[in-house]
C-alpha positions in Angstrom: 145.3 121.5 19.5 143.4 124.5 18.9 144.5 126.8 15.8 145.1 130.7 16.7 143.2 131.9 13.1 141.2 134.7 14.3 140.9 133.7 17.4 171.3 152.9 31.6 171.4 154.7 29.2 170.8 155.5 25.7 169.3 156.9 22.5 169.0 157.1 18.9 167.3 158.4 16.1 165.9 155.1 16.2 165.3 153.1 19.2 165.6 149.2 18.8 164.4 146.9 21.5 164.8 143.1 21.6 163.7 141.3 24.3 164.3 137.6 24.6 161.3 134.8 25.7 163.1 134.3 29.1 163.2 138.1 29.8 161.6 138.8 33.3 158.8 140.8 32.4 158.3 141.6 36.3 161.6 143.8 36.3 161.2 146.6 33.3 164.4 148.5 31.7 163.7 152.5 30.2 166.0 154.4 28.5 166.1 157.9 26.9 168.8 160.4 25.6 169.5 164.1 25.0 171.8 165.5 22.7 173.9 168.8 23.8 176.2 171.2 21.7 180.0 170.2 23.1 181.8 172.6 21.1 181.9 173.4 17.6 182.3 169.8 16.5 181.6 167.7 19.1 178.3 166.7 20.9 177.2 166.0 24.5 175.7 163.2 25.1 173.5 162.5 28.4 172.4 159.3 28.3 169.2 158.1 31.1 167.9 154.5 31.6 165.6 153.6 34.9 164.3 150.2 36.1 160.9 149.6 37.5 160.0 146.7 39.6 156.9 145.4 39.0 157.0 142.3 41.6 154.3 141.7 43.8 156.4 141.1 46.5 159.5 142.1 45.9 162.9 141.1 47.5 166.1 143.3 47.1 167.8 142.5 43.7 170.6 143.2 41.9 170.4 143.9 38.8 173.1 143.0 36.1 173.6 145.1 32.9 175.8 144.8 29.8 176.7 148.4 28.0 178.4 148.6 25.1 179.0 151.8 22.8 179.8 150.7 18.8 180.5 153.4 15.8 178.8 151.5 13.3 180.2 153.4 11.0 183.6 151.7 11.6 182.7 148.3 12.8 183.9 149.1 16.2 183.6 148.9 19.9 184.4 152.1 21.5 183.7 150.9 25.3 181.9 148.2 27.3 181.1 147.7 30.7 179.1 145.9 33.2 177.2 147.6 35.9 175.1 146.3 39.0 172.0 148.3 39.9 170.6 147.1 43.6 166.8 146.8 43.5 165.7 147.0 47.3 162.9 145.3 48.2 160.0 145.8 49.9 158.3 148.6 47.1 161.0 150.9 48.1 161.5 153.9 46.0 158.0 152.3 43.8 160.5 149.6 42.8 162.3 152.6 40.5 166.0 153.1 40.2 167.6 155.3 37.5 171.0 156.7 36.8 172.6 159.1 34.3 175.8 158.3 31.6 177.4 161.4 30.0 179.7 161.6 27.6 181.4 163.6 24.5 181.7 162.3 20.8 183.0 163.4 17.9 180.2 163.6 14.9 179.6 160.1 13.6 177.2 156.8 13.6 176.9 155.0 17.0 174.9 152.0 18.7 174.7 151.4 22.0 173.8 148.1 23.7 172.4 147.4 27.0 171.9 144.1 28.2 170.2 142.6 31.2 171.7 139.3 32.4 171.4 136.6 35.0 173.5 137.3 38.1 174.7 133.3 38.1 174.6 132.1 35.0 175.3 135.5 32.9 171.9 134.4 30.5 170.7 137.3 28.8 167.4 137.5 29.8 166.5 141.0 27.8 168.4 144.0 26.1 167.9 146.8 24.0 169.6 148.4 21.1 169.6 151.9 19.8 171.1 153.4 17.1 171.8 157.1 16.9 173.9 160.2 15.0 176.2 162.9 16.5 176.3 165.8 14.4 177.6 169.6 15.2 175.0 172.3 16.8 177.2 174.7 15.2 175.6 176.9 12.5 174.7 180.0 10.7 170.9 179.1 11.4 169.3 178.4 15.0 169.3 175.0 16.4 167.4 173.2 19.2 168.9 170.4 21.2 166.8 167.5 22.0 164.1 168.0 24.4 164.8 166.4 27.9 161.9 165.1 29.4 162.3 165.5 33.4 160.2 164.5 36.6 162.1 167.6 38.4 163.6 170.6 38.1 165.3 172.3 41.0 166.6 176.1 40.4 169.1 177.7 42.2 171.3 174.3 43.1 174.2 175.0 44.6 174.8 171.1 43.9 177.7 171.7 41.7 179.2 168.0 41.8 176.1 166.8 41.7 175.6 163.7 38.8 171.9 166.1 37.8 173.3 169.2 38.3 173.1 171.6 35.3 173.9 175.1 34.4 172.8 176.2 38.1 170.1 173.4 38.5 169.1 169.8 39.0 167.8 168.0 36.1 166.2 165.1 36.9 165.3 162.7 33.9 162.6 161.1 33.0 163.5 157.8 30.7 160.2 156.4 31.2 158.5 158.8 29.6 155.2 158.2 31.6 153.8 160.8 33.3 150.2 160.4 35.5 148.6 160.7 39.1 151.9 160.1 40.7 154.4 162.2 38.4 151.4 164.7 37.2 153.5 168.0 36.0 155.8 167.0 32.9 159.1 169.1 33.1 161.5 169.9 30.0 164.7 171.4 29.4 166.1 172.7 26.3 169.0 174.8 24.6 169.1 177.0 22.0 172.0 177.9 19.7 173.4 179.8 17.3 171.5 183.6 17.9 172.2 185.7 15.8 174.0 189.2 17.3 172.6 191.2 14.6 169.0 190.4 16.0 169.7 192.0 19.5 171.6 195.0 17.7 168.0 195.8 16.3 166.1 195.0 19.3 164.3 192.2 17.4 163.5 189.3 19.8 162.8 185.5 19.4 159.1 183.9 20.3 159.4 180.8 22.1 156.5 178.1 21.8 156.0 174.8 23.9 152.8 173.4 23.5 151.4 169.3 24.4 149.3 167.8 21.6 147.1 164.5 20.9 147.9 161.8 19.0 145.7 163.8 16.6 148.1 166.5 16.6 144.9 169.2 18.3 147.1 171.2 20.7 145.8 171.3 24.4 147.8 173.2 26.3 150.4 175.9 24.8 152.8 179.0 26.1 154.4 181.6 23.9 156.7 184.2 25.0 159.6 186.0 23.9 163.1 186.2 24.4 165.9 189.1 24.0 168.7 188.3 21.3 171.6 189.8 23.5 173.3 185.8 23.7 174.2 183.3 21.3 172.6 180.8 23.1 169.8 180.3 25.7 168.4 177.5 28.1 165.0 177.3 28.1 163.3 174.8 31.1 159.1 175.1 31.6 156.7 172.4 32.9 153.0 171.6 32.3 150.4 169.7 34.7 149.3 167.1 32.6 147.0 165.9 35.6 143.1 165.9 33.5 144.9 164.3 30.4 143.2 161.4 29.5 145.4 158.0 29.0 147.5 157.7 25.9 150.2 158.9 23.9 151.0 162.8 23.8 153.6 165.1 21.8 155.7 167.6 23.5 156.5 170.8 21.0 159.3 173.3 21.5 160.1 175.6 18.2 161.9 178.7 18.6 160.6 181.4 15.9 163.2 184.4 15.1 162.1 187.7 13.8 163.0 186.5 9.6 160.8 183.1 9.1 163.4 181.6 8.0 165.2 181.3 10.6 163.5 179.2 12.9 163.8 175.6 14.7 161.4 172.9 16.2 162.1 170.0 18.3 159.1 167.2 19.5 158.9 164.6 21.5 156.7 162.4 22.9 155.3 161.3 26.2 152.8 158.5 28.1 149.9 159.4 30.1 149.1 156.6 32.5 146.5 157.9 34.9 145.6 154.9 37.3 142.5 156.9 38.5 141.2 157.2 35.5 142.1 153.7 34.2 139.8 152.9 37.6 136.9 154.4 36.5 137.1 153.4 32.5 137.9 149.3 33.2 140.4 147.9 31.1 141.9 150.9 29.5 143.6 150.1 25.6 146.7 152.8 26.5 146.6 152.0 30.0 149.1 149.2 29.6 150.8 150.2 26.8 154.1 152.1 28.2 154.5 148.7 30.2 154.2 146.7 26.9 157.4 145.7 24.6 156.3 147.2 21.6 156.8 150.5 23.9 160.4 150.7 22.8 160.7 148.3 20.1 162.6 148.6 17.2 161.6 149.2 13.4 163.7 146.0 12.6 161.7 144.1 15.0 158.4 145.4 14.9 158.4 144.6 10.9 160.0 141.3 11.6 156.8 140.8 14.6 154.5 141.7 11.9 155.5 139.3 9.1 155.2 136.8 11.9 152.1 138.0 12.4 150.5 137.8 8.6 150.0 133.9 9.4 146.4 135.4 11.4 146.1 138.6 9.9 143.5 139.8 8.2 143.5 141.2 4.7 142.3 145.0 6.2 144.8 144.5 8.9 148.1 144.0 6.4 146.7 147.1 4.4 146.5 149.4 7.1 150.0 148.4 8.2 152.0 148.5 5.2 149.5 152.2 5.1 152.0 153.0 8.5 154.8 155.3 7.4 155.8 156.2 11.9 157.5 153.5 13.8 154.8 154.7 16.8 151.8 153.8 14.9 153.5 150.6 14.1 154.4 150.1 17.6 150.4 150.8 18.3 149.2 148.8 15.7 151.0 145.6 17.2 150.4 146.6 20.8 146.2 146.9 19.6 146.4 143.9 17.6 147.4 141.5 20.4 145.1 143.0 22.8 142.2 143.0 21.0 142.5 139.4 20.7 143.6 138.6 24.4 140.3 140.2 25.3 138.7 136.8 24.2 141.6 134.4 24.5 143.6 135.5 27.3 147.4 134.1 26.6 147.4 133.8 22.6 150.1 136.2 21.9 152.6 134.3 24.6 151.7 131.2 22.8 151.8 132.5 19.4 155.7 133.5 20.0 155.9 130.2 21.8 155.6 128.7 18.7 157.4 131.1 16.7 160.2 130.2 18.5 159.6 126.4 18.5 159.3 126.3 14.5 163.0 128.4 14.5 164.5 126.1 16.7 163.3 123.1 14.4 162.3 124.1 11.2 165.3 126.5 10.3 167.0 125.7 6.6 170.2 127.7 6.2 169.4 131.3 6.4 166.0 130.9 6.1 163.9 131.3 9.8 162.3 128.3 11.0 158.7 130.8 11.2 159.2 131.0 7.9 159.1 127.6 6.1 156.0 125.6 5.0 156.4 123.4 8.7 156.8 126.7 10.3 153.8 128.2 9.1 151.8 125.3 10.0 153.1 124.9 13.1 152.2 128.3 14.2 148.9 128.5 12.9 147.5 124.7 13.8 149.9 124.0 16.9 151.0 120.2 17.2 150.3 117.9 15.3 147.9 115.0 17.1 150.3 112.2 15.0 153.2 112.3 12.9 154.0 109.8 9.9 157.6 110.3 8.8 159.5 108.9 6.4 162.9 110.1 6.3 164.8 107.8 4.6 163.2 105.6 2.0 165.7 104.5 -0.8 162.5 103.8 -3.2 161.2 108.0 -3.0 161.8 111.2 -1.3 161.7 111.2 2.8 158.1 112.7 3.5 155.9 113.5 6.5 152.1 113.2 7.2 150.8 115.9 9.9 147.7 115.0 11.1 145.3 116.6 12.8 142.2 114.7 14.5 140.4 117.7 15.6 140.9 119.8 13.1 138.4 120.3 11.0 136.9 116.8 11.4 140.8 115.6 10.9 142.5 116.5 8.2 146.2 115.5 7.0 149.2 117.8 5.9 152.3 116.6 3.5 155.8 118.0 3.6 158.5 116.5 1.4 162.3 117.2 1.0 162.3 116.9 -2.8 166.1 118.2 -2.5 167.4 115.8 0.1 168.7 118.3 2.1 165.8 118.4 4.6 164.0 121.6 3.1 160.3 120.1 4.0 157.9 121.8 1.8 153.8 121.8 1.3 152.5 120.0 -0.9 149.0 119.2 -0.6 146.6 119.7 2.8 143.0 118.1 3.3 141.8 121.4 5.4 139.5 123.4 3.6 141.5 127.0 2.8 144.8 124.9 2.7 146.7 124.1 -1.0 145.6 120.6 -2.4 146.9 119.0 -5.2 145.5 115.5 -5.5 148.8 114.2 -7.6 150.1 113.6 -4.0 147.2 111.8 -2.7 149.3 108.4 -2.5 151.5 110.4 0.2 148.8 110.9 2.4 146.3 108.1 2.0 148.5 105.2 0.3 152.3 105.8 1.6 155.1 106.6 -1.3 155.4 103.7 -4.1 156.6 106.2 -6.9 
């Protein structure tokens, strides 16, 4: 065995996404959110999740999914519900089907679960997790709402019961994010609250800037214009053809600027450029893949967690820059670069990597402790399988033992683990690989069996 060294519907302040090793990777979930004044105290909440079939042949599907909305704060369930989402076959619609969830809450802490499960058995087979705030718009100073990210914007609808209709419009969301050849002008909706009178009484008026920026933070394109004070608040919708933007990750700024500096307010949010022509042309493009990737959405929680996993093959610059990371999208990057720079020369290592991730939890876990993280664990992942196993597990003369041996490795080498507490915590105590802890005290364990 060859070692792997070097070798819908919702939002959040924090987006957390866990996807399980049986998750169908061929049918992808997205989710976004947008967060609207109520009333004085109360928030709006529109919440957007799509699925995109990625099949090569696709059959009509339907698609199972678990929602639940929790106030954390309070330990409790506020609603569940299962919904089916039909997936027609045949690369209709370009295998995408979205929806929209809207409702009110009261300021507070929230989570909201969505979970994809099997249509017989009722397996999950992925889900995501988001955890988010609800806090009044209301205010002496101006304040933005979050920036929708569309694919469309219709003025003028006369749509009125329509599930994207919208102060006279349809708003059609965009939860994917990913804009390119086929989606190439990025649309946005916003509102703006909380103007104050006395500005229109003096015929001040606001400037409103939108501009797209790098991952750099160089702004590429930009607008500015100005708006009249006369109401307390506005809606502000604009678009930009993001068409000759290379791939990659983008930002999307919106700050309203009032006359006094101080009374001012900026919104971002980012955005995917996936532009197949140009990914054509350029080969294997790093970003190309990236919105499709699980580290696209991932959560802080699990990203770290992915990481630590991760230190086993490592290197020492790699952990530095890392733990340098203060964004949860430049950790999401740095995992998403770090497993594709090495499938480049060992297609598949990441799938096994996890493979064994989850292998060593399954039979190396001791109480609360992760099986990924014990001394078997770690060896486990790094080395694979051992060729041969010697165990002793119950010896009345010494402690139960076990001889890992490796005949390729190395020229063959030999690793003991011994539950010096009885309770079947295995730990390392010496190795015959080179790099590996030795301590020749233990050298009757692996050459002469246990007579102490």
């Amino acid at each position: 065995m060859k070692p792997l060294m070097k070798l819908l519907v919702i939002v959040v302040t924090a987006m957390a996404f866990c996807q399980t090793g049986l998750a169908d990777k061929q049918i992808r979930m997205y989710l976004d959110y947008a967060r609207f004044r109520y009333d004085d105290t109360q928030t709006y909440l529109e919440i957007y999740y799509s699925l995109y079939d990625q099949r090569i042949n696709p059959v009509s599907t339907n698609v199972l999914l678990d929602f639940t909305l929790e106030n954390t704060a309070k330990d409790t369930t506020l609603a569940s519900d299962r919904i089916s989402v039909a997936l027609a076959g045949n690369g209709s619609q370009n295998g995408v089907r979205g929806s929209l969830i809207k409702t009110v809450l009261p300021p507070g802490e929230y989570r909201i679960k969505m979970v994809r499960v099997d249509e017989l058995s009722s397996v999950k087979m992925d889900s995501m997790e988001y955890n988010f705030t609800a806090t009044p718009f209301k205010g002496e100073r101006i304040k933005v709402s979050d920036l929708e990210l569309c694919s469309n914007i219709r003025t003028g609808s006369t749509q009125k019961g329509g599930l994207f209709y919208k102060n006279t419009m349809e708003v059609y969301p965009n939860p994917t994010r990913i804009y390119g050849m086929d989606n190439p002008q990025l649309f946005y909706y916003v509102e703006v609250y909380n103007i104050q009178q006395k500005l229109a009484a003096s015929d001040e008026m606001l400037e409103i800037h939108a501009a797209i920026k790098d991952n750099k933070g160089t702004t590429l394109q930009q607008k500015k214009y100005r708006k009249s004070c006369e109401f307390e608040s506005l809606v502000e919708i604009g678009r930009f053809n993001i068409s000759k933007l290379k791939n990659g990750l983008y930002s999307l700024m919106f700050a309203v600027v009032a006359p006094d500096s101080e009374y001012s307010s900026i919104n971002i949010s980012n955005f995917y450029v996936l532009n197949q022509k140009e990914t054509a042309v350029a080969g294997a493009d790093l970003m190309a893949a990236f919105p499709q990737s699980e580290y696209f959405s991932m959560s802080e929680d699990l990203v770290d967690e992915r990481f630590e996993q991760i230190r086993y093959i490592a290197s020492k610059t790699e952990v530095q820059v890392y733990q340098s990371l203060s964004s949860l999208e430049d950790k999401r990057l740095f995992l998403y670069k770090f497993w594709h720079n090495r499938e480049m020369d060992t297609p598949g290592l990441q799938e096994e990597y996890f493979r064994r991730v989850e292998y060593a939890n399954e039979n190396f876990r001791f109480a609360n402790r992760a099986g990924w993280k014990s001394d078997r664990g770690r060896i486990y992942i790094v080395y694979g399988e051992p060729d041969e196993y010697l165990r002793k597990p119950y010896n009345p003369d010494a402690k139960p033992y076990e001889v890992w041996i490796y005949h390729q490795l190395d020229g063959g080498c030999k690793f003991l683990f011994v539950d010096e507490s009885g309770f079947k915590d295995y730990q390392l105590k010496s190795s015959t690989l080179r790099g590996e802890f030795y301590d020749p005290s233990w050298d009757q364990y692996l050459y002469e069996g246990i007579d102490n």
